[in-house]
C-alpha positions as CSV (number, residue, x, y, z in Angstrom):
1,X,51.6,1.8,105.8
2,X,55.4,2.2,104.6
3,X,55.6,1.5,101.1
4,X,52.6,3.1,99.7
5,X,52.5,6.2,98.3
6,X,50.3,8.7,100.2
7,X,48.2,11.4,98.7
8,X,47.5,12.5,102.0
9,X,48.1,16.9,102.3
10,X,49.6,17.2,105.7
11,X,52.4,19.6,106.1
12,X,54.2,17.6,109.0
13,X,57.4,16.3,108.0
14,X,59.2,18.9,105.7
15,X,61.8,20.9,106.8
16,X,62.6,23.9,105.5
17,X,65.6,23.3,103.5
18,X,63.7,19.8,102.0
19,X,61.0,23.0,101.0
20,X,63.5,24.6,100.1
21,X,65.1,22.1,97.5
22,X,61.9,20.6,96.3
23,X,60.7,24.3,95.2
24,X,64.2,24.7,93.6
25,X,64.4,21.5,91.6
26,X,60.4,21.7,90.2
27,X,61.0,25.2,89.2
28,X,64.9,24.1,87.5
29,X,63.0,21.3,85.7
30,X,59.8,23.8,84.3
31,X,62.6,25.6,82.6
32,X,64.8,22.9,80.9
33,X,61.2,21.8,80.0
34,X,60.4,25.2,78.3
35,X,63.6,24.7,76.3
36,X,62.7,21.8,75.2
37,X,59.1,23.1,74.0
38,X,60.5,26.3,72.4
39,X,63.4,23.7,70.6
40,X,60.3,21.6,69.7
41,X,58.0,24.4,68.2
42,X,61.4,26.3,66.5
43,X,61.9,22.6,64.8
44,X,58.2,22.1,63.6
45,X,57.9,25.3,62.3
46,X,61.2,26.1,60.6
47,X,61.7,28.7,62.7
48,X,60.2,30.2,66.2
49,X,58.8,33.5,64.5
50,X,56.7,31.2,62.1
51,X,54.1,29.4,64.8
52,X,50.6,29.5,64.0
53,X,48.0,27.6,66.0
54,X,47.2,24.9,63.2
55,X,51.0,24.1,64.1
56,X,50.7,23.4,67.8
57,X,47.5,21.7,67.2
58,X,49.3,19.6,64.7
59,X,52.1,18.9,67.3
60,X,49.5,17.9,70.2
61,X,52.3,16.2,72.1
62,X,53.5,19.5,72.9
63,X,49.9,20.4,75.1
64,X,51.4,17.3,76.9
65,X,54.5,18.9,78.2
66,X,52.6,22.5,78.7
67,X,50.3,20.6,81.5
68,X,53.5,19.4,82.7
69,X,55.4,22.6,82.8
70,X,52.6,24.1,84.4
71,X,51.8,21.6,87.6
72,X,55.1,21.9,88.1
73,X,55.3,25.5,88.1
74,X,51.9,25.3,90.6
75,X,54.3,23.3,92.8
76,X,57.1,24.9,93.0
77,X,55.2,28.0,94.1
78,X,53.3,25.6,96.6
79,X,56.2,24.0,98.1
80,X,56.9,26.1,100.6
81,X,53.5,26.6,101.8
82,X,51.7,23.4,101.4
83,X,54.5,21.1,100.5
84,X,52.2,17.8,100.1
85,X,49.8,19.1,98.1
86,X,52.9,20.6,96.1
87,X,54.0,17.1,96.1
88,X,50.8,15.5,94.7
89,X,50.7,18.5,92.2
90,X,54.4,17.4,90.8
91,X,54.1,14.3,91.1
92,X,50.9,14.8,88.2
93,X,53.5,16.9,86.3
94,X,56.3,14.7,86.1
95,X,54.1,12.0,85.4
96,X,52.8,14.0,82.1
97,X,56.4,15.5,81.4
98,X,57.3,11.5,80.9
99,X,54.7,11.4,79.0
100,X,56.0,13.5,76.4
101,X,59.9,12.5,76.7
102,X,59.1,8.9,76.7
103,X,55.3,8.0,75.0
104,X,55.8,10.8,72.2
105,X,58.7,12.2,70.9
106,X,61.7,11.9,73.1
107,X,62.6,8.5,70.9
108,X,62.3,9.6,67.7
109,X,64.0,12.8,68.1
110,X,67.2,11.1,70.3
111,X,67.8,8.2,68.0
112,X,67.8,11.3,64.7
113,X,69.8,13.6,66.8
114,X,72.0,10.3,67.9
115,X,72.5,9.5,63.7
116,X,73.3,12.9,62.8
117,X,75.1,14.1,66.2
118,X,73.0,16.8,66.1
119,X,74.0,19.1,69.5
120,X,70.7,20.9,69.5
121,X,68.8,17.8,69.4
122,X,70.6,16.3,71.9
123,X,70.3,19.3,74.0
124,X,66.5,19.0,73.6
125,X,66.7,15.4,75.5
126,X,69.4,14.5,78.2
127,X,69.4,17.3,80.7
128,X,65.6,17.6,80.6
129,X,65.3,13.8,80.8
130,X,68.0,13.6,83.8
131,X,66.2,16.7,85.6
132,X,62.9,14.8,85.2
133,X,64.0,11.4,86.3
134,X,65.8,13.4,89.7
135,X,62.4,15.2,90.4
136,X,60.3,12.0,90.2
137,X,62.8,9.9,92.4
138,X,62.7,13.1,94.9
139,X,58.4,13.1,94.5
140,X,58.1,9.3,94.8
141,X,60.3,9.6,98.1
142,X,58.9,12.1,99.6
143,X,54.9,10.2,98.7
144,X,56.7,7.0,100.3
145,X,57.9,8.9,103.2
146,X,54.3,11.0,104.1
């Protein structure tokens, strides 16, 4: 039925350069995401060197954006072998990456970094949000089109 997403895991349908593209931008995303999880722990801790596991525990929205770092590091590698399941896999990790940017901590942090024109702390936010938002438009069309 057109309109609905579909969780369905058949490979028909994907060329190799949509593959291709899909694989690129989950795997571009993970990354910015890491930087924004490194940024996060460096500015809990006062510095990167000082992270002890009471600290991540204490920052549990951070085990938010590791699950999403990692489906979408599962999909990028799956994308060009089994590019729905890939698809259903990253569509799970940007849902959890939001998650984190939106739910948790991306406000707080944006409207401090925002007062204080903080660079790093915008750093943290816009290119990570904007690579998110493209690879959920790109998942959600792809589910629509299966």
């Amino acid at each position: 039925m057109p309109g609905r997403l579909n969780f369905g895991f058949s490979n028909q349908g994907f060329s190799f350069y949509e593959k291709l593209q899909m694989s690129f931008l989950c795997l571009i995303t993970m990354v910015s995401m890491m930087l924004t999880g490194y940024l996060h722990l460096d500015f809990v801790s006062m510095g990167i060197r000082n992270i002890s596991l009471k600290d991540i525990l204490d920052i549990w929205p951070i085990i938010s954006l590791a699950i999403s770092i990692l489906l979408l590091g599962v999909s990028a590698l799956l994308f060009l072998t089994f590019p729905s399941l890939a698809t259903t896999i990253a569509f799970i990790g940007v849902i959890t990456g939001w998650f984190y940017y939106i739910l948790v901590t991306c406000t707080l942090f944006l409207l401090v970094s925002i007062l204080v024109f903080s660079p790093k702390g915008l750093a943290m936010f816009f290119p990570q949000c904007l690579l998110l938002y493209l690879t959920t438009r790109s998942v959600i069309n792809i589910l629509k089109r299966a």
